[in-house]
C-alpha positions in Angstrom: 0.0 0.0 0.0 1.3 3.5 -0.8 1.5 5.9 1.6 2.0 10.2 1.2 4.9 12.0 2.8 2.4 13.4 5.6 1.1 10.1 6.5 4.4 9.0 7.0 5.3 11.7 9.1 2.3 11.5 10.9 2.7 7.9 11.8 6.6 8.2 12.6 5.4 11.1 15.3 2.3 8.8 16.2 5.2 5.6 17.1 7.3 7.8 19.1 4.9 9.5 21.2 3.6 5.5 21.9 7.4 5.1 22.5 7.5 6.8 25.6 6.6 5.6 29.0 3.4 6.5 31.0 5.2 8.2 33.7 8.0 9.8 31.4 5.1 11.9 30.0 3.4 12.3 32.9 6.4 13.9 33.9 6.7 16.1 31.5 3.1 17.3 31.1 3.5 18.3 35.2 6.9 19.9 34.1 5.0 22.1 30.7 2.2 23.0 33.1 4.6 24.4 35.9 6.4 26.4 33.1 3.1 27.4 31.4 2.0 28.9 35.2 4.3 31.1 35.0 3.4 32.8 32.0 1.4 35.2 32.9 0.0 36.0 28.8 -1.7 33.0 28.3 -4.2 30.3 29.6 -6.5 31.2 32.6 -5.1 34.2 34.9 -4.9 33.0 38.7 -7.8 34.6 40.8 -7.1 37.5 43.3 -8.6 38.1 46.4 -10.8 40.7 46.5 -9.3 44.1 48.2 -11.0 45.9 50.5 -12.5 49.2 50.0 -10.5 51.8 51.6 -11.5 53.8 54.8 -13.3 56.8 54.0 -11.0 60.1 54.4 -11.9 62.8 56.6 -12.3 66.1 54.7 -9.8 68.0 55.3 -11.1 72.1 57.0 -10.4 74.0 54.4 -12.4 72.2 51.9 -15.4 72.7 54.2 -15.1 76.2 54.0 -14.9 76.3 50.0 -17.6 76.7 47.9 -18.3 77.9 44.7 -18.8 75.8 41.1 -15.4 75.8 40.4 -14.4 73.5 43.3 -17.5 71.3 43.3 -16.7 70.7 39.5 -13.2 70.2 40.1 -14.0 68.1 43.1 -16.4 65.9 40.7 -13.7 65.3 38.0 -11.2 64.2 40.7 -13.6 61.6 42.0 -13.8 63.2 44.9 -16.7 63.2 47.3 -16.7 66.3 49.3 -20.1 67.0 51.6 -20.9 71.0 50.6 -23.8 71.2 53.1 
């Protein structure tokens, strides 16, 4: 029976991964995944624990005594949550 080139090579590969040993490539599959942890571009990204949300900030005085649109807008592009009353 006649055979093409990538059969051949296909059945060559096929014979020596059958070639090695159970525990030889259990081996090396633990070895590939250790390796593959570290990468941190691919496969599934380890889980973090959630952070806390920080303790509010006490206003400091001289932003109690501020007021105006300028500041309030200023204070609202900065994130910044400042109580005006």
């Amino acid at each position: 029976m006649k055979h093409s080139a990538e059969f051949k090579a296909f059945d060559a590969l096929v014979g020596k991964v059958l070639s090695i040993p159970r525990a030889q490539f259990i081996q090396r599959e633990a070895e590939y995944k250790k390796q593959t942890a570290l990468n941190p571009k691919r496969g599934p990204k380890p889980k973090h624990k959630r952070v806390e949300a920080p303790a509010p900030v006490e206003q400091p005085p001289f932003l109690e005594s501020l007021s105006g649109g300028y500041f309030r807008l200023l204070a609202d592009q900065l994130g910044i949550s400042i109580n005006w009353e």
